[in-house]
N, C-alpha and C positions, 0 to 999 in steps of 0.2 A: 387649390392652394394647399400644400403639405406643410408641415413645419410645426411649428412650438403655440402657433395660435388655430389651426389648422381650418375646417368649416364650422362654420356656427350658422343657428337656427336665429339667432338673436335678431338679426334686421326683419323677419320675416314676422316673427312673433310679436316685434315692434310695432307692426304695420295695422296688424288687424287690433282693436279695440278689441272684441270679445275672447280670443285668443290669450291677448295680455292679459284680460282680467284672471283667465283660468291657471293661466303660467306663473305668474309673478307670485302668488303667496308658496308655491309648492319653490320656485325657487329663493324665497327670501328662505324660508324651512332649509332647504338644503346649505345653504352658503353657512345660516345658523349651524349645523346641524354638524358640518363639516370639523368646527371648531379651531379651523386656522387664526378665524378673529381673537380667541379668549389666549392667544398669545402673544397679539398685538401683532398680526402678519398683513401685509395687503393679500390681494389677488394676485396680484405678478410679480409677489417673492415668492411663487409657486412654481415658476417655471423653471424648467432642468438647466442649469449655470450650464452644464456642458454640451449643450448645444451649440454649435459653432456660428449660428443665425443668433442667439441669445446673446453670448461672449460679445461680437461684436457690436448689439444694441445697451449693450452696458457700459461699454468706454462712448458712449455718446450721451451718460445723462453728466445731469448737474455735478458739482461737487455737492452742495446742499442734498439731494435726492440720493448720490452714493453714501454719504458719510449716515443718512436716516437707515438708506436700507441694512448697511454694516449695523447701526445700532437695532435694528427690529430683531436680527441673525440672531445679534449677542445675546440680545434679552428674549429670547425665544430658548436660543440654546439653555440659557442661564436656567429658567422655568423646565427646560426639561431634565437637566441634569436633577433636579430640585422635587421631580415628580409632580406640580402643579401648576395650574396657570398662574399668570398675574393677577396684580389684582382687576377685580373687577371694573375698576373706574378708567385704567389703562387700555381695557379693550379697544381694538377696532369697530368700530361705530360703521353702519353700511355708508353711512354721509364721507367717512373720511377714507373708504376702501375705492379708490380712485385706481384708473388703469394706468399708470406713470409710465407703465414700458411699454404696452400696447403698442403707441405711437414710432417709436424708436425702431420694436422688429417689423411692425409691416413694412415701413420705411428700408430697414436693410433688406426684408424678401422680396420687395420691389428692385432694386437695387439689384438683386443675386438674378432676379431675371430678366432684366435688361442688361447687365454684364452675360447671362447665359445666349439671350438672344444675337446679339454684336460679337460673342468667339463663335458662334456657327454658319457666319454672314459668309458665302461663296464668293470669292469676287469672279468675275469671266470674264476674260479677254476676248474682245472682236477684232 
């Protein structure tokens, strides 16, 4: 699977108990470490808008969910214009860094290839 969510280790790392224990703090560090959160961003306002698999999993969320992610933009923009983060109490918390669009594009790249598989279907006359 190619695309904007592409392969991940995640279910495998999931799986084994001691595996997770050794993962998880190096990647709770990294997500920290990143500092998307200290300007109030989720995880999947990271993904590239101009993706053509992304565009279309974004006219499929909520109004509620569109109109937050526009406000995280603005106030992300606003702190960088500003040269600092938000305040501190505004951050994203790992509890509220939910995968909102996850859902959406696996959903369209499923989609993109059962639409790819049905245009290269032969038909044959007997």
């Amino acid at each position: 699977m190619f695309g904007p969510l592409s392969y991940s280790w995640a279910p495998y790392v999931k799986s084994s108990r001691t595996l997770y224990k050794w993962v998880k703090p190096v990647a709770d560090w990294y997500a920290n470490a990143s500092g998307y959160r200290k300007y109030g961003f989720k995880y999947d306002d990271l993904l590239v808008e101009e993706n053509p698999t992304v565009q279309r999993a974004l006219t499929r969320l909520t109004e509620r969910e569109k109109y937050d992610r526009a406000y995280r933009l603005k106030r992300a923009s606003q702190a960088s214009v500003l040269h600092a983060h938000i305040p501190k109490e505004q951050w994203t918390t790992p509890v509220e860094d939910n995968r909102y669009l996850k859902p959406h594009v696996t959903e369209v790249m499923k989609e993109e290839a059962e639409r790819q598989m049905w245009d290269t279907v032969v038909v044959e006359r007997k």
